[in-house]
C-alpha positions as CSV (number, residue, x, y, z in Angstrom):
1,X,95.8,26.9,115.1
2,X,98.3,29.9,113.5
3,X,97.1,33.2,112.5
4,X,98.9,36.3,111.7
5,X,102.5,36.2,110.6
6,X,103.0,32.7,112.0
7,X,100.5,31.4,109.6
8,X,102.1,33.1,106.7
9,X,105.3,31.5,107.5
10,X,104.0,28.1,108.6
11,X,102.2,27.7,105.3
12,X,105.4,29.9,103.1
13,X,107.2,26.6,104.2
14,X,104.8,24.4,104.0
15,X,104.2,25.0,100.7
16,X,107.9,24.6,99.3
17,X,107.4,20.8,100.7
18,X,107.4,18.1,97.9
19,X,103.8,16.4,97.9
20,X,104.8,12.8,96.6
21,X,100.9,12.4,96.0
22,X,100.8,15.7,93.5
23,X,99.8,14.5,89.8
24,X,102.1,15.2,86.9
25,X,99.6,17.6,86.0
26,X,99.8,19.8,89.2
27,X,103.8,19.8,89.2
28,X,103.6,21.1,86.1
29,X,101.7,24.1,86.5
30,X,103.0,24.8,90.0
31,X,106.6,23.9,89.4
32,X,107.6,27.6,89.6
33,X,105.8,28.8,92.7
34,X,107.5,30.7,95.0
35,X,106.9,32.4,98.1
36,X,108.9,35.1,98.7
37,X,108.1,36.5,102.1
38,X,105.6,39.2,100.5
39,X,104.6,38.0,98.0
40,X,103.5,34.9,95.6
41,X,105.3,34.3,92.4
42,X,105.1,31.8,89.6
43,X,101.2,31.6,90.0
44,X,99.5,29.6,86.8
45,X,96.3,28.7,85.9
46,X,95.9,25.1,84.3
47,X,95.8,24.7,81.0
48,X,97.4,26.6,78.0
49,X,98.6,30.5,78.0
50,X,99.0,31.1,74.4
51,X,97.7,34.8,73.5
52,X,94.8,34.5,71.2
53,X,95.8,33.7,67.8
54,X,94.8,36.2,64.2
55,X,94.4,35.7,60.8
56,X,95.6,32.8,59.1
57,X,96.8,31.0,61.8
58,X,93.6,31.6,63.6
59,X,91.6,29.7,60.4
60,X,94.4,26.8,60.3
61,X,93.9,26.1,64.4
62,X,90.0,26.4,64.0
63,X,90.1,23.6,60.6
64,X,92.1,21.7,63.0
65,X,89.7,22.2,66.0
66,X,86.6,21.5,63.9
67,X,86.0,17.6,64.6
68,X,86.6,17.7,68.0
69,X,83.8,20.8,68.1
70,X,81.4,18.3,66.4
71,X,81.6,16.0,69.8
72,X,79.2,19.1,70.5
73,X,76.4,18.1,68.4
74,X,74.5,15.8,70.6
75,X,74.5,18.7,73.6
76,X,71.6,21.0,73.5
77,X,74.0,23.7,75.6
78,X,76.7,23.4,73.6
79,X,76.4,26.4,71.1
80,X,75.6,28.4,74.0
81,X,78.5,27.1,76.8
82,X,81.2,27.6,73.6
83,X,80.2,31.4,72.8
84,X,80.3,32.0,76.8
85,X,84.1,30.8,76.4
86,X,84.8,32.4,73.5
87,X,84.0,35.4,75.2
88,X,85.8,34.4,78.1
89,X,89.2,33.5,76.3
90,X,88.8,37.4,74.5
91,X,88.4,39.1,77.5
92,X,91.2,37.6,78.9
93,X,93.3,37.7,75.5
94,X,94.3,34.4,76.2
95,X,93.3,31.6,73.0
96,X,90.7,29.2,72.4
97,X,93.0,25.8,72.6
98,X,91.5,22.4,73.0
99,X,91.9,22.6,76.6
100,X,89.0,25.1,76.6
101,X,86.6,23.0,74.1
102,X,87.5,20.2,76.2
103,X,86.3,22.0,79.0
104,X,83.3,23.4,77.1
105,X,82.6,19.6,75.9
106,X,82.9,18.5,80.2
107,X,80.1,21.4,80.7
108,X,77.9,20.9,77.9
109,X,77.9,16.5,78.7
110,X,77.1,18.1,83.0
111,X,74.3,20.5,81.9
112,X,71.0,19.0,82.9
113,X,72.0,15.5,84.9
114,X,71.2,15.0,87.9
115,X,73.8,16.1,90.7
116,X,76.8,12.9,91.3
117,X,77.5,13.8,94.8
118,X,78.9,11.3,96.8
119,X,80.8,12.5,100.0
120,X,84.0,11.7,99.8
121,X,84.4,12.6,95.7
122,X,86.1,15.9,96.2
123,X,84.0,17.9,97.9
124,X,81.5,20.3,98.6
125,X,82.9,22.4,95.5
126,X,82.3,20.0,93.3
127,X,78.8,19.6,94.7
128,X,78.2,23.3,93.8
129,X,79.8,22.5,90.8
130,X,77.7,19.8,89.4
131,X,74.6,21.3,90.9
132,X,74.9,24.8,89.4
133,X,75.6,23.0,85.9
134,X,72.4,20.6,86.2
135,X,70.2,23.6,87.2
136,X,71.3,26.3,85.0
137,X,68.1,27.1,82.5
């Protein structure tokens, strides 16, 4: 087992390795990720990084948004789970694309089933996950 400095450089080169089993997805968002000896740089979260968009184009993106909002309907949660993005997107300035409703969509179908643990899924996380949804009020 490393710790200290040799950890830091074992996993500094380490993590410039190719993973042939990465998804598309992954490379994508990590394909500028650098370690630089003191620090990390090219650090993304997935999904889109448009700032938050105003006025007209803000009504035109929410027309075009609105049938994929009405997959909502049949979620009791849903209202609720979309205004807790909403004001997560605002706080962080960042815009409400359909990666976030599609998101908001996975959360409000999760809320109130029954945990889908298996063991070897993904992993405790996703246990927490899952569980926290299905027992949230």
């Amino acid at each position: 087992m490393f710790s200290g400095q040799t950890a830091i450089d074992y996993l500094a080169a380490e993590a410039i390795k190719n993973d042939p089993s990465a998804s598309s997805h992954w490379r994508k968002y990590h394909s500028e990720f650098k370690f630089t000896g003191q620090e990390f740089t090219g650090l993304q979260g997935f999904g889109g990084r448009a700032k938050q968009s105003t006025g007209l184009r803000l009504w035109f993106l929410q027309l075009l948004q609105r049938r994929f909002w009405h997959f909502g309907d049949p979620y009791a949660k849903f209202n609720s789970i979309d205004a807790l993005a909403r004001e997560v997107t605002g706080k962080q300035q960042q815009a409400y694309d359909l990666d976030v409703l599609r998101q908001t969509l996975i959360f409000a179908f999760l809320h109130g089933r029954p945990p889908f643990y298996q063991p070897y899924d993904g992993g405790p996380l996703r246990h927490r996950l899952v569980t926290f949804l299905a027992n949230r009020p």
